[in-house]
PyMOL Python script that loads the backbone (N, CA, C, O; Angstrom):
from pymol import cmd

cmd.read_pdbstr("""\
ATOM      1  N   UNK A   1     -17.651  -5.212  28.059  1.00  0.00           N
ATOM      2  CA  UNK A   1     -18.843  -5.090  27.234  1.00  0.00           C
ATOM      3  C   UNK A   1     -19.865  -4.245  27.999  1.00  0.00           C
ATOM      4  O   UNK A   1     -20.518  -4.687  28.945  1.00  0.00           O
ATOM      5  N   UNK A   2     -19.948  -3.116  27.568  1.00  0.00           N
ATOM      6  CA  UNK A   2     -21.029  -2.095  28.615  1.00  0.00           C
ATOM      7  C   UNK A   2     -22.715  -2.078  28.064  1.00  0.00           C
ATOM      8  O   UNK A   2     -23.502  -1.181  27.762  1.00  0.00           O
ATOM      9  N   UNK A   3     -22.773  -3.454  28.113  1.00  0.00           N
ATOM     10  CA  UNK A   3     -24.237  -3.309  27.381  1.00  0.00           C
ATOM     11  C   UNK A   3     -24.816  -4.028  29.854  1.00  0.00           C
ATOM     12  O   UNK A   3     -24.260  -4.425  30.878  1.00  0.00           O
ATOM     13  N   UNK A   4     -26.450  -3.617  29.207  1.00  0.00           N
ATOM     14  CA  UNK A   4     -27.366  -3.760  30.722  1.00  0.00           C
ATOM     15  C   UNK A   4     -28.181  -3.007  30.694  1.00  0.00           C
ATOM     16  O   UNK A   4     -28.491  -2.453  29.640  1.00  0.00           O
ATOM     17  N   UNK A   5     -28.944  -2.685  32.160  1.00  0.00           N
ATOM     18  CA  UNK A   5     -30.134  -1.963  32.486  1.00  0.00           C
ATOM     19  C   UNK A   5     -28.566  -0.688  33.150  1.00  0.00           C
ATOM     20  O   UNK A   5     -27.461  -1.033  33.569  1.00  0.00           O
ATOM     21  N   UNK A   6     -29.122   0.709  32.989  1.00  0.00           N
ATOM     22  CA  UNK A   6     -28.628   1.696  33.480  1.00  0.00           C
ATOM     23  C   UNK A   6     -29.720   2.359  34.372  1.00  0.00           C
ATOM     24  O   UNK A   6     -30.903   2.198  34.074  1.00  0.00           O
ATOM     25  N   UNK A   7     -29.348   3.128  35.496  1.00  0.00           N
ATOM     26  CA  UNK A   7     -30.308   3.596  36.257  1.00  0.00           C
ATOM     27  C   UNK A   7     -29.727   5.019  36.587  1.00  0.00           C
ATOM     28  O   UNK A   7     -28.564   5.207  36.943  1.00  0.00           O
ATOM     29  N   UNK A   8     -30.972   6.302  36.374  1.00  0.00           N
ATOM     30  CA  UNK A   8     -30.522   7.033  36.992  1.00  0.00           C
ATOM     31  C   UNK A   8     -31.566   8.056  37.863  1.00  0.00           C
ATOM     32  O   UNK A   8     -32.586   8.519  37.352  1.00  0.00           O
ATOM     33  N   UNK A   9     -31.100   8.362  39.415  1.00  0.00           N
ATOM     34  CA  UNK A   9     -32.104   8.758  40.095  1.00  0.00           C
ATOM     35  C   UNK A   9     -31.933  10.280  40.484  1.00  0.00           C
ATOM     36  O   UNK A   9     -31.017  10.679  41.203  1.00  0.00           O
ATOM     37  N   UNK A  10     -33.035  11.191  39.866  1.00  0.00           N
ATOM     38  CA  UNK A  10     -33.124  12.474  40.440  1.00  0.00           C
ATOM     39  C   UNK A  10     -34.243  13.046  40.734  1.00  0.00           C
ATOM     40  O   UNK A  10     -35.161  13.057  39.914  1.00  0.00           O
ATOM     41  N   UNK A  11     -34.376  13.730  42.197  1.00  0.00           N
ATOM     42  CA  UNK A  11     -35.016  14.089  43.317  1.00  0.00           C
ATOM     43  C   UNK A  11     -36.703  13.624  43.125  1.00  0.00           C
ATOM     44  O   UNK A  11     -37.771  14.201  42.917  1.00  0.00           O
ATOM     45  N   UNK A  12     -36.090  11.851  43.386  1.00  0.00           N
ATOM     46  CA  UNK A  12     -37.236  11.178  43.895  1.00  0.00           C
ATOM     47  C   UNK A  12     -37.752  10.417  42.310  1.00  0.00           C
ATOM     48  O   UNK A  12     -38.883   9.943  42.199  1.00  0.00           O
ATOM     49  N   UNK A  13     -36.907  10.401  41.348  1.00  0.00           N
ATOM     50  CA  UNK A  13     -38.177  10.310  40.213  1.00  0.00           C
ATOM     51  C   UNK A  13     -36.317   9.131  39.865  1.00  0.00           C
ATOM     52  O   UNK A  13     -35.212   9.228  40.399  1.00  0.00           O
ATOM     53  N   UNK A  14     -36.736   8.372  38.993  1.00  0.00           N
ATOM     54  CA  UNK A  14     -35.987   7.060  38.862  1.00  0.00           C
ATOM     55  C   UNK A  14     -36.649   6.231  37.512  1.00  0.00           C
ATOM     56  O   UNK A  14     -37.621   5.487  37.388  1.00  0.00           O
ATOM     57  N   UNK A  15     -35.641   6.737  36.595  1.00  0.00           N
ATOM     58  CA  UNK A  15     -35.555   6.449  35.389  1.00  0.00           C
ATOM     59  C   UNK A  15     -34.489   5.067  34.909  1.00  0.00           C
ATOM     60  O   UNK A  15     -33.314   4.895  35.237  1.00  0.00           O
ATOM     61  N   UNK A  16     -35.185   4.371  34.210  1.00  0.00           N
ATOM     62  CA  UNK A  16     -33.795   3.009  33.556  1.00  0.00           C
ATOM     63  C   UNK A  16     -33.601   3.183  32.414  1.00  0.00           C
ATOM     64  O   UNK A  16     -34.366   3.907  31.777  1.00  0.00           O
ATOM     65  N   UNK A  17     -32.659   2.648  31.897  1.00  0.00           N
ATOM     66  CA  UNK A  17     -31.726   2.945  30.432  1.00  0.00           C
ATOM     67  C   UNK A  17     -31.363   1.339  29.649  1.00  0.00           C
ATOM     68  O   UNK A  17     -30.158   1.153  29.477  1.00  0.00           O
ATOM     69  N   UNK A  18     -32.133   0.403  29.261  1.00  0.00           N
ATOM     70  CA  UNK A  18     -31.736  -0.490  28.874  1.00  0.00           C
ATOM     71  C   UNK A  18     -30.349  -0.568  27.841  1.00  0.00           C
ATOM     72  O   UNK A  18     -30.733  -0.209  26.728  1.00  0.00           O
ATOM     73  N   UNK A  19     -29.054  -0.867  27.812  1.00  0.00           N
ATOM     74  CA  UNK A  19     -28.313  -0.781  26.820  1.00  0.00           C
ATOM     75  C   UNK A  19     -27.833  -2.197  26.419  1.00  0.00           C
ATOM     76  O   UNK A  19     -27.390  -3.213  26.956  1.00  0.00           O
ATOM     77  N   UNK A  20     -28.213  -1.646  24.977  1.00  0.00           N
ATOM     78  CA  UNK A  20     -27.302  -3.394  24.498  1.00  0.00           C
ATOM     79  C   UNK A  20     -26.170  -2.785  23.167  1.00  0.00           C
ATOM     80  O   UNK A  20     -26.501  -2.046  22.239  1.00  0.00           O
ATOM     81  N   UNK A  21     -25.028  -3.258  23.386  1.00  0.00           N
ATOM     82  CA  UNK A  21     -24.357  -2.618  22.507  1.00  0.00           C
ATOM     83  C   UNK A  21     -22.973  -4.019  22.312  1.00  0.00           C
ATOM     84  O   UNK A  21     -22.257  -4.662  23.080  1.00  0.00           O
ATOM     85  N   UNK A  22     -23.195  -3.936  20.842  1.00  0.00           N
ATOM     86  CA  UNK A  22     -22.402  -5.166  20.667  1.00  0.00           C
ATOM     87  C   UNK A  22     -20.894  -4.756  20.099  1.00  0.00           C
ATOM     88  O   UNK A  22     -20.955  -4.008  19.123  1.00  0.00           O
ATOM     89  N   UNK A  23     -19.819  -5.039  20.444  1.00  0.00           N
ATOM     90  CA  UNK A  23     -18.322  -4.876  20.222  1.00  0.00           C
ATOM     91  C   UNK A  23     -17.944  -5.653  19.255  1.00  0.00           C
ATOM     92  O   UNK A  23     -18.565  -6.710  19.139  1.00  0.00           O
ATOM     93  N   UNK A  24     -17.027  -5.411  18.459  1.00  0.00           N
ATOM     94  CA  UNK A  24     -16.684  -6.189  17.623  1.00  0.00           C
ATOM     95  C   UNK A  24     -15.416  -7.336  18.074  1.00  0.00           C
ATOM     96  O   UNK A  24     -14.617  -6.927  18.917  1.00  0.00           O
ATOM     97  N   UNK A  25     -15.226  -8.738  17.533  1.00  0.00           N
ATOM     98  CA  UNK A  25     -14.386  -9.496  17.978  1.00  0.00           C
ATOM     99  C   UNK A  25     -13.021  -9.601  17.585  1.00  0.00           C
ATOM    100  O   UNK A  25     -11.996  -9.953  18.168  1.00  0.00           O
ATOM    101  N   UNK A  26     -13.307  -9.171  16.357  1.00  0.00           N
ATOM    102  CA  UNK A  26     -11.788  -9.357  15.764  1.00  0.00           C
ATOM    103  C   UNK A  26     -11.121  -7.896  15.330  1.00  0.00           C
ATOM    104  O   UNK A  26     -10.273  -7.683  14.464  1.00  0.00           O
ATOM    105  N   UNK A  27     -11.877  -6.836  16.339  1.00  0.00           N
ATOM    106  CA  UNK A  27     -11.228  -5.286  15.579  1.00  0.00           C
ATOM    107  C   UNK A  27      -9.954  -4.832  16.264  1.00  0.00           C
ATOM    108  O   UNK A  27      -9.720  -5.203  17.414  1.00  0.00           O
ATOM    109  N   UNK A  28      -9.308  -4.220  15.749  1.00  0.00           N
ATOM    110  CA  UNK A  28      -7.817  -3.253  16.256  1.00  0.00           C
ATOM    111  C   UNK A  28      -7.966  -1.616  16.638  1.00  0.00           C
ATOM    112  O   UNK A  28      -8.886  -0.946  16.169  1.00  0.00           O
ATOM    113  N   UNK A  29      -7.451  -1.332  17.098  1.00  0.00           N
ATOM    114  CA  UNK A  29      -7.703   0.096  17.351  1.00  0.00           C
ATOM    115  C   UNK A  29      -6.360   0.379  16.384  1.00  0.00           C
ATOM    116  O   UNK A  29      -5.174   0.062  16.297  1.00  0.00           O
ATOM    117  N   UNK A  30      -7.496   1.290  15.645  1.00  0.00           N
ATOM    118  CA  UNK A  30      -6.510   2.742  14.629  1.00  0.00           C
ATOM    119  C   UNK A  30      -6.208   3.782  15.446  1.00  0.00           C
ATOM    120  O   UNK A  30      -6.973   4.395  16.191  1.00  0.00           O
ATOM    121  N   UNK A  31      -4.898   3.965  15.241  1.00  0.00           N
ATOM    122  CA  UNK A  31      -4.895   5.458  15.757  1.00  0.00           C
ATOM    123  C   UNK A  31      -3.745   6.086  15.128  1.00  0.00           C
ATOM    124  O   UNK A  31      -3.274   5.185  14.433  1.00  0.00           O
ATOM    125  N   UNK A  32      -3.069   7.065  14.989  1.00  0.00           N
ATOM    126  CA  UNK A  32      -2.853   7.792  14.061  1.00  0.00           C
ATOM    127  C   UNK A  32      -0.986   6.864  14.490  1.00  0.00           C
ATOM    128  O   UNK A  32      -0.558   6.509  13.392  1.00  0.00           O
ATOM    129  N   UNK A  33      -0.353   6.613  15.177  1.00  0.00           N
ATOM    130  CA  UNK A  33       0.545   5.762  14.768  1.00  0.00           C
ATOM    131  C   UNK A  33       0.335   4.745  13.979  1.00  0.00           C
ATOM    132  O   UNK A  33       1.187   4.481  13.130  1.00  0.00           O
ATOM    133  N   UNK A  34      -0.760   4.016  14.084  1.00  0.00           N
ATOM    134  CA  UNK A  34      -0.852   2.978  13.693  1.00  0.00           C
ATOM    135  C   UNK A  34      -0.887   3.446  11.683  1.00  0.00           C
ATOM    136  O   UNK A  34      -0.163   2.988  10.799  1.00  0.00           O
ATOM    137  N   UNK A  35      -1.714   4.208  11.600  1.00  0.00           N
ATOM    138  CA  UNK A  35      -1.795   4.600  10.320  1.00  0.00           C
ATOM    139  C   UNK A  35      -0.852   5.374  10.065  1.00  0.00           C
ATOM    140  O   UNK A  35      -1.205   6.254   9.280  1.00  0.00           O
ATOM    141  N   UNK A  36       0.165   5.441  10.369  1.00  0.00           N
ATOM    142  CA  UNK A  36       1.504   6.707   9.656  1.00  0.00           C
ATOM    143  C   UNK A  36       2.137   5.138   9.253  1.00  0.00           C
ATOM    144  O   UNK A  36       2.385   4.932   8.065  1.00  0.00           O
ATOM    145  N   UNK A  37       2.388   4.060  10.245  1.00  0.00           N
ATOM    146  CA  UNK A  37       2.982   3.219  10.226  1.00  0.00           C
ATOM    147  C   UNK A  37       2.818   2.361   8.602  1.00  0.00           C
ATOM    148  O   UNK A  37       3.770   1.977   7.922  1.00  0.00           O
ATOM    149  N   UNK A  38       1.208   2.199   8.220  1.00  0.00           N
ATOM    150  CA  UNK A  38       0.653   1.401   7.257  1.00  0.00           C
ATOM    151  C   UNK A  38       1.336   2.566   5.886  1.00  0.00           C
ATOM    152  O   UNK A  38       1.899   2.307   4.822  1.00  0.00           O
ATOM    153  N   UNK A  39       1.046   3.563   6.388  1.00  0.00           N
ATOM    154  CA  UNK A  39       1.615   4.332   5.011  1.00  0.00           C
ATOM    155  C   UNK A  39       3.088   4.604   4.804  1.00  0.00           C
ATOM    156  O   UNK A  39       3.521   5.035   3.735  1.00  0.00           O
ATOM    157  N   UNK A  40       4.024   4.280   6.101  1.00  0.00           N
ATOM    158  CA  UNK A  40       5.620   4.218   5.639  1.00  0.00           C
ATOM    159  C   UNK A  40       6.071   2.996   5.145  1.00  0.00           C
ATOM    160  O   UNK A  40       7.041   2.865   4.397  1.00  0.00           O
ATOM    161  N   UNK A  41       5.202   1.903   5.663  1.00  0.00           N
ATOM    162  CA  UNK A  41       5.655   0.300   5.079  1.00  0.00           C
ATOM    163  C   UNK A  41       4.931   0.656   3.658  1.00  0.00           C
ATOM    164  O   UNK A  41       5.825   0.579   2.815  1.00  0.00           O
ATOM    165  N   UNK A  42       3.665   1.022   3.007  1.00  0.00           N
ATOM    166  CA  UNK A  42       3.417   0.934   1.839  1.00  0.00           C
ATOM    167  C   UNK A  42       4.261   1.609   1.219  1.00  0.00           C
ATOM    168  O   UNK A  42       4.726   1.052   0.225  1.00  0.00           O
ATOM    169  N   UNK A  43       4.713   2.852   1.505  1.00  0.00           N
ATOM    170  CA  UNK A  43       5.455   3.820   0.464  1.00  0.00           C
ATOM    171  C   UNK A  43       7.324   2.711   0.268  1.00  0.00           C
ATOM    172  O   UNK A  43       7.922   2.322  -0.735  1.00  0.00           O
ATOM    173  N   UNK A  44       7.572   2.609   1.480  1.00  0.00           N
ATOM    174  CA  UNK A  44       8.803   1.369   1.555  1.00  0.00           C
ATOM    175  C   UNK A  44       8.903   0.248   0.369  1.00  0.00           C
ATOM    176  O   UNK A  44       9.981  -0.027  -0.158  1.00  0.00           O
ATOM    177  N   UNK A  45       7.691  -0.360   0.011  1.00  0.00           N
ATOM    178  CA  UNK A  45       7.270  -1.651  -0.054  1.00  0.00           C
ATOM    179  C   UNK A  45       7.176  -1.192  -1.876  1.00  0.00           C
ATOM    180  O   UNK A  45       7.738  -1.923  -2.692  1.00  0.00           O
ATOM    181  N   UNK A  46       6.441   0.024  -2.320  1.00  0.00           N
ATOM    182  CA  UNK A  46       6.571   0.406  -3.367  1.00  0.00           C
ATOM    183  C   UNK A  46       7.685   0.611  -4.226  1.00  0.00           C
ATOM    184  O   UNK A  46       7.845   0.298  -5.406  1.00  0.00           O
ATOM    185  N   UNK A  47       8.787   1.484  -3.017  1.00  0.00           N
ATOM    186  CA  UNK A  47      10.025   1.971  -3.445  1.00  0.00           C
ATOM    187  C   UNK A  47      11.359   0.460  -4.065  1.00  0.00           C
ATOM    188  O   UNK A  47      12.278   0.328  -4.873  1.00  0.00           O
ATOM    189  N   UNK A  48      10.862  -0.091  -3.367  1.00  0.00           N
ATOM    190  CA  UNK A  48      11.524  -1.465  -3.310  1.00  0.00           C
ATOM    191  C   UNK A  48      10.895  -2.447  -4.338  1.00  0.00           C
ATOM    192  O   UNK A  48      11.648  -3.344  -4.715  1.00  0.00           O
ATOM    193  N   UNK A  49       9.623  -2.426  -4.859  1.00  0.00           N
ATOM    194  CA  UNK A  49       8.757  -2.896  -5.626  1.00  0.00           C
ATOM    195  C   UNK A  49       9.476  -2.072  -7.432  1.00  0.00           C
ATOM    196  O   UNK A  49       9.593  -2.530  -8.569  1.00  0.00           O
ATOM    197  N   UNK A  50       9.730  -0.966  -6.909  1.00  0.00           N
ATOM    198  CA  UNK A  50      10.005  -0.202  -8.618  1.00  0.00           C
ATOM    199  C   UNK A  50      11.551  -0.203  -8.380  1.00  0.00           C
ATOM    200  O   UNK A  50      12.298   0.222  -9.261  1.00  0.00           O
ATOM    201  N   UNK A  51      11.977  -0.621  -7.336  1.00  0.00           N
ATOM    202  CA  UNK A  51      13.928  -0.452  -7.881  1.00  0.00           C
ATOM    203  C   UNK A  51      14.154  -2.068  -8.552  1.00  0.00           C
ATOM    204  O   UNK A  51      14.913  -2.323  -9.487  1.00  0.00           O
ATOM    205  N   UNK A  52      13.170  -3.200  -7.713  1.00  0.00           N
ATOM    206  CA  UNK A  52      13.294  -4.727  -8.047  1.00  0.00           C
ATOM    207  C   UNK A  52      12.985  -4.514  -9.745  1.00  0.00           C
ATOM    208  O   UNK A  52      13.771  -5.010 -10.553  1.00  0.00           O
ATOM    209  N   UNK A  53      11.614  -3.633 -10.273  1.00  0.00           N
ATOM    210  CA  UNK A  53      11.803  -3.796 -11.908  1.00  0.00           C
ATOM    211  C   UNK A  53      12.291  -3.194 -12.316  1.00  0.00           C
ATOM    212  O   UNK A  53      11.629  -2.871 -13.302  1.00  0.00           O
ATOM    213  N   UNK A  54      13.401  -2.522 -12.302  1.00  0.00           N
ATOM    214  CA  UNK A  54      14.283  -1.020 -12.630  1.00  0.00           C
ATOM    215  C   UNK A  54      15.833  -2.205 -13.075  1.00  0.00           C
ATOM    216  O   UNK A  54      16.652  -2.073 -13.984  1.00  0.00           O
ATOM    217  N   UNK A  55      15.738  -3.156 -12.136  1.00  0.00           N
ATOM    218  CA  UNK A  55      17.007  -3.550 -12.124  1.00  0.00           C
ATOM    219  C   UNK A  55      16.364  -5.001 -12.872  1.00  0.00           C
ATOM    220  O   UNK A  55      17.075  -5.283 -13.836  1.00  0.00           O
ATOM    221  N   UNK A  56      15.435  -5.806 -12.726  1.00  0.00           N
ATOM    222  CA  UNK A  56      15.082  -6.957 -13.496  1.00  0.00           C
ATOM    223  C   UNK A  56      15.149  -6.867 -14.767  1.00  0.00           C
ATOM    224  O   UNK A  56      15.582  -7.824 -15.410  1.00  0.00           O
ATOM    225  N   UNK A  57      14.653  -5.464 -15.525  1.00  0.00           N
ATOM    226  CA  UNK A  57      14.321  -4.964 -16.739  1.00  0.00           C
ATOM    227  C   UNK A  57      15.472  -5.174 -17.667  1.00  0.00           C
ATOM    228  O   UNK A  57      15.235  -5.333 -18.865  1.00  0.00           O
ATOM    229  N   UNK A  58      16.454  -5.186 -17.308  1.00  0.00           N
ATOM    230  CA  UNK A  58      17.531  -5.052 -17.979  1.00  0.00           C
ATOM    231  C   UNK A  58      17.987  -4.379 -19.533  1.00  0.00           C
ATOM    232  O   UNK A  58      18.279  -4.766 -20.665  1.00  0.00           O
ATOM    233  N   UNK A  59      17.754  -2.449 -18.346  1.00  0.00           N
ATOM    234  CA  UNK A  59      18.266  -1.976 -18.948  1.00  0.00           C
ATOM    235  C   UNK A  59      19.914  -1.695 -19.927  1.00  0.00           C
ATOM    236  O   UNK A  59      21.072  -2.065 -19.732  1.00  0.00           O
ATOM    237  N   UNK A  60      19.195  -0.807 -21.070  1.00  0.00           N
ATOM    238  CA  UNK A  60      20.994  -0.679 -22.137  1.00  0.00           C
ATOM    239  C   UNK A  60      22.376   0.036 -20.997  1.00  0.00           C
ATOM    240  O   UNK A  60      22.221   1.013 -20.264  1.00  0.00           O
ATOM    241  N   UNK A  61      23.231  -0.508 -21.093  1.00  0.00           N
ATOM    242  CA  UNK A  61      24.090  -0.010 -19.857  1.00  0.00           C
ATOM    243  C   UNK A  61      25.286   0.302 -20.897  1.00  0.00           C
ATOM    244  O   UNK A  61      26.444  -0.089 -20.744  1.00  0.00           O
ATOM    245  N   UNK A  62      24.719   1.218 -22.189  1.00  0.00           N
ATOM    246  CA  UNK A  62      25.635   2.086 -23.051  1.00  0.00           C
ATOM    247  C   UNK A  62      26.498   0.882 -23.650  1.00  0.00           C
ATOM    248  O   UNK A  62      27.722   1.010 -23.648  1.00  0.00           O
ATOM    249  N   UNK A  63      26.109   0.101 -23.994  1.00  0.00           N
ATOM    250  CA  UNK A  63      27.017  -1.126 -24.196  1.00  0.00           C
ATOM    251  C   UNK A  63      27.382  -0.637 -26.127  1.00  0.00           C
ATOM    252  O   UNK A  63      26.573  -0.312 -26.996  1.00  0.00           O
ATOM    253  N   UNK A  64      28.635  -0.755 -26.191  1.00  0.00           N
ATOM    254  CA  UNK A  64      29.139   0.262 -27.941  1.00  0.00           C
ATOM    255  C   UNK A  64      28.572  -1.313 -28.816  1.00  0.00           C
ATOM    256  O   UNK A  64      28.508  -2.498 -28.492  1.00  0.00           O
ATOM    257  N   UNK A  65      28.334  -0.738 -29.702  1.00  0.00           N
ATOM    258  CA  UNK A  65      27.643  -2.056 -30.663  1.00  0.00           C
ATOM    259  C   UNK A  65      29.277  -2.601 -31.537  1.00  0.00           C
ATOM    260  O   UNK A  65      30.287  -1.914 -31.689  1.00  0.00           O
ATOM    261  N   UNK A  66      29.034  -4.058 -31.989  1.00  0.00           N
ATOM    262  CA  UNK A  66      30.240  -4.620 -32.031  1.00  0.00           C
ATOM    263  C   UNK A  66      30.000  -4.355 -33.881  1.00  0.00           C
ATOM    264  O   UNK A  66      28.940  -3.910 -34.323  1.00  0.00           O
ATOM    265  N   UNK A  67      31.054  -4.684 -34.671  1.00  0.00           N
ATOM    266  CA  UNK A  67      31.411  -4.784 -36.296  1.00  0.00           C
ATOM    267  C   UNK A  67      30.613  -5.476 -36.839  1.00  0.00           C
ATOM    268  O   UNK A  67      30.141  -5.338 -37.968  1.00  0.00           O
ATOM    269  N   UNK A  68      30.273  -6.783 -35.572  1.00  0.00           N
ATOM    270  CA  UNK A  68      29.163  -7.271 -36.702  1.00  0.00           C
ATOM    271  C   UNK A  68      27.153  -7.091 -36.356  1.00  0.00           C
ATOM    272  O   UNK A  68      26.278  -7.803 -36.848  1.00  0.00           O
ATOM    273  N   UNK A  69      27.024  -6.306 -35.704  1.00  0.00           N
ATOM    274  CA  UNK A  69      25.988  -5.993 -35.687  1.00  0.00           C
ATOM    275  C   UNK A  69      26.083  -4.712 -36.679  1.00  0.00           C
ATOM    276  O   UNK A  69      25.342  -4.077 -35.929  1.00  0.00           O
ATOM    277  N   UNK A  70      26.274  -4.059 -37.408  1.00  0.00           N
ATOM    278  CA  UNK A  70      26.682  -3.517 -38.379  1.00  0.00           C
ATOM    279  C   UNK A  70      26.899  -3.952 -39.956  1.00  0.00           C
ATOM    280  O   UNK A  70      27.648  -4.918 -40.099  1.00  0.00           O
ATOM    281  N   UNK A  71      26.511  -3.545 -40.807  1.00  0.00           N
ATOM    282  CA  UNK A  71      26.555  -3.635 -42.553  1.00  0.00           C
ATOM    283  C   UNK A  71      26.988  -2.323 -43.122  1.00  0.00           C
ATOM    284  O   UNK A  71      26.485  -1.200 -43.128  1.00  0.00           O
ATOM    285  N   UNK A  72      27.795  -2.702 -43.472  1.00  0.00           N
ATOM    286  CA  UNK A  72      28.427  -1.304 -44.524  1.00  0.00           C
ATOM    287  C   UNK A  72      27.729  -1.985 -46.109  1.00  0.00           C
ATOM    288  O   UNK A  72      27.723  -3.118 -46.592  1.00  0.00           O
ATOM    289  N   UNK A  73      27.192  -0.661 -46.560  1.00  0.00           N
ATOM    290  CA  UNK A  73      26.404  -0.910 -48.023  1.00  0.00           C
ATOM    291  C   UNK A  73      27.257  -0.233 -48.971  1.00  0.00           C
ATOM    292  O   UNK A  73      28.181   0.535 -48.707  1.00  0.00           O
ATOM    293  N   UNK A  74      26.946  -0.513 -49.829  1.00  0.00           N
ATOM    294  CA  UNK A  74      27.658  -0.094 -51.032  1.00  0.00           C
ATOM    295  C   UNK A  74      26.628   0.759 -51.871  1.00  0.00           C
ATOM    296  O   UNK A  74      25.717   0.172 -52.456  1.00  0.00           O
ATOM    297  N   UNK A  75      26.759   2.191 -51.946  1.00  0.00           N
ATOM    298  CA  UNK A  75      26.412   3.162 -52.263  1.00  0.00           C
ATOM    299  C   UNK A  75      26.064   3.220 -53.746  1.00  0.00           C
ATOM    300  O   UNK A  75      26.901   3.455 -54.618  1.00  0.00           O
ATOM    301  N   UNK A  76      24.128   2.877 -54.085  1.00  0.00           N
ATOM    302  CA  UNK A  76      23.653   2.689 -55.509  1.00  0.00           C
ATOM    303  C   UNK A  76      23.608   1.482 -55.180  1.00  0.00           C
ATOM    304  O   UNK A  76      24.044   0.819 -56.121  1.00  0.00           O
ATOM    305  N   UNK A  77      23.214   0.640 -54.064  1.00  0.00           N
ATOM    306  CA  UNK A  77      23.261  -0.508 -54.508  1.00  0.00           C
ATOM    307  C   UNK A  77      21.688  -0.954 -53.469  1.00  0.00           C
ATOM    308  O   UNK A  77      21.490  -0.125 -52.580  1.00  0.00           O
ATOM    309  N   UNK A  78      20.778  -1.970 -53.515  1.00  0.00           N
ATOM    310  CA  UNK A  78      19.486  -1.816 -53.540  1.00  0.00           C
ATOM    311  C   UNK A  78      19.447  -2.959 -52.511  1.00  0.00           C
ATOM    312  O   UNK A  78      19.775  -4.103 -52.825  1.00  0.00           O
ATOM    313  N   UNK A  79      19.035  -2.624 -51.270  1.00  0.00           N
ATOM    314  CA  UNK A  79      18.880  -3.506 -50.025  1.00  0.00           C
ATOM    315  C   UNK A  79      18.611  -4.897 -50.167  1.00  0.00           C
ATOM    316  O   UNK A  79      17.616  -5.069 -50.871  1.00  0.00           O
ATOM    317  N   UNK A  80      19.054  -5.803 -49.817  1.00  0.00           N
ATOM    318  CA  UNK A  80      18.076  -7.241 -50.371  1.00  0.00           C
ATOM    319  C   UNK A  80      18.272  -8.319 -49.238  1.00  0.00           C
ATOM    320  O   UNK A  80      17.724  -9.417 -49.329  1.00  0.00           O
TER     321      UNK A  80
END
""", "prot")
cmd.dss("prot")
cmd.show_as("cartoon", "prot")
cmd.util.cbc("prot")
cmd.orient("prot")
């Protein structure tokens, strides 16, 4: 913590520097690993986020429709 009285003396003349400087307790140092890091786990975390609803969604997997999801009509004749 570099907080105090600072002193500095030139030719004969003697000046002080009171410093108070407060640090933080709970901070991390950023530095540019650290932030490449936050943005390969987010982009990761996304990619994995849209394949989980890609595959939950449950997409049509070309499935041929069966005889009886189907009606054959009789031609002149009035939906009911």
């Amino acid at each position: 913590d570099p907080r105090g009285l600072y002193v500095c003396e030139t030719g004969g003349q003697r000046r002080s520097l009171q410093v108070h400087y407060r640090m933080c307790q709970n901070c991390i140092e950023v530095d540019a690993p650290t932030i490449s890091g936050i943005v390969v786990a987010d982009v990761v975390a996304t990619l994995l986020l849209a394949v989980a609803v890609y595959c939950v969604t449950g997409h049509d997997r070309g499935h041929t429709s069966r005889a009886s999801d189907r009606q054959n009509l009789i031609a002149n004749e009035l939906y009911q």
